[in-house]
Structure formats: C-alpha cells, structure tokens
C-alpha positions as CSV (number, residue, x, y, z in Angstrom):
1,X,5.2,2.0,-7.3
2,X,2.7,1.3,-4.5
3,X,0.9,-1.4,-6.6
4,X,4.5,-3.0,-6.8
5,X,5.1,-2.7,-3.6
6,X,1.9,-4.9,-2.6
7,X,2.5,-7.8,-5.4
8,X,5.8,-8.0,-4.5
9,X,4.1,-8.7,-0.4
10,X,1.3,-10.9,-1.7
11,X,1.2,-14.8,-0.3
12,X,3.1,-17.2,-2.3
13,X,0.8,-19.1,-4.9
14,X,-1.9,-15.9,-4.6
15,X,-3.5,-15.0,-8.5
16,X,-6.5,-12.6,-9.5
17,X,-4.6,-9.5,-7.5
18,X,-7.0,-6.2,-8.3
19,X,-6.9,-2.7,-7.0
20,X,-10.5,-2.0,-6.4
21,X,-9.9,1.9,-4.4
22,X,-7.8,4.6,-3.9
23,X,-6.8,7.4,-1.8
24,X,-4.3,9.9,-1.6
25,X,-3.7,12.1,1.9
26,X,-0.7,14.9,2.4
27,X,0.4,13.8,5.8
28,X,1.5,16.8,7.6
29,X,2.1,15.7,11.2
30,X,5.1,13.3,10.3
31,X,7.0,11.9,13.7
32,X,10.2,11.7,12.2
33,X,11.3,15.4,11.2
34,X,13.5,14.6,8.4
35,X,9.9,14.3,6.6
36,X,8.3,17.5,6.6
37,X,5.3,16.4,5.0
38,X,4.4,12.9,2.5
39,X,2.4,11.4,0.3
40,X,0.2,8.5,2.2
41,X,-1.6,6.4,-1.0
42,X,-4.1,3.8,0.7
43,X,-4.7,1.0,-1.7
44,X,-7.7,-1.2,-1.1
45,X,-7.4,-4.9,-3.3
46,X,-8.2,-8.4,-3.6
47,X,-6.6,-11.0,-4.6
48,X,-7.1,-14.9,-4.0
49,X,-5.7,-17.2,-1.8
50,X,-3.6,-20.5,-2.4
51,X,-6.8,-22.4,-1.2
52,X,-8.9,-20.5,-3.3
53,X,-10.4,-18.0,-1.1
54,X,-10.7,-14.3,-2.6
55,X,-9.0,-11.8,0.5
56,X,-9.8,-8.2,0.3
57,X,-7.3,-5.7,2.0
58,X,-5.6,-2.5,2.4
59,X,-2.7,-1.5,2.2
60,X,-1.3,2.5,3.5
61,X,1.6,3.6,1.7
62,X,4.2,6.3,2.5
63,X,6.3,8.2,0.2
64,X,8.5,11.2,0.3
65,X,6.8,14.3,-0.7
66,X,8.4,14.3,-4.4
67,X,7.0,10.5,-4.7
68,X,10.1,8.6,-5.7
69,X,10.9,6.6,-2.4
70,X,8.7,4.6,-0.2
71,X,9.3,5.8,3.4
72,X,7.2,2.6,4.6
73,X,3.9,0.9,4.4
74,X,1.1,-0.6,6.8
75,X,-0.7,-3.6,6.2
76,X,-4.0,-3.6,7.5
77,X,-6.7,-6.2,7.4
C-alpha cells in the first residue's frame, strides 16, 4: 500500500521507479490521540526524471496500527 501510495505521487512522465530500503518504526508518541500508537514504513527509492535524471528519495508513511489505512505520509528529500 505504501509503494502505491508513492507511484501514485511520482512526477508525471517519471519511469525506472525502485524501492532500494526499508524500515518499519511503532510510533508510540502520536499527537493526535485517536491514534494510540502506528505503523511509520520509511521507504527510500529512485526513480528518473522526465529529463532523464535518476532522483533518489524517501518517503515516511503512517498507518493505523492494524495496517489498513494510511493516516498520512511525508515526503522528504
């Protein structure tokens, strides 16, 4: 679901997409209390560019703690 979630975000015209790492963290410390605790997945990937360029990023996803719903997700460079 979190791979999805990135394809679905990628540029327009962007090919080659590849998970190259990841991570999974029980966040415990959640801000909003209707989430007791979730499941963060960090994705790190590449993927390249409309002008050809190969861009490596990563990606922090949140789900609930059963792992059906994405609560939300961070890009990060």
């Amino acid at each position: 679901m979190a791979k999805d979630y990135i394809e679905w975000h990628l540029p327009q015209h962007s090919s080659n997409f590849d998970i190259t790492a990841f991570k999974e963290d029980t966040v415990r410390n959640m801000p909003d209390s209707n989430f007791k605790r979730a499941i963060c997945y960090t994705l790190y990937y590449r993927f390249t560019d409309s002008t050809n360029q190969v861009q490596q990023k990563r990606t922090s996803v949140l789900f609930t703690l059963d792992g059906q719903s994405i609560i939300t997700a961070m890009n990060q460079p």
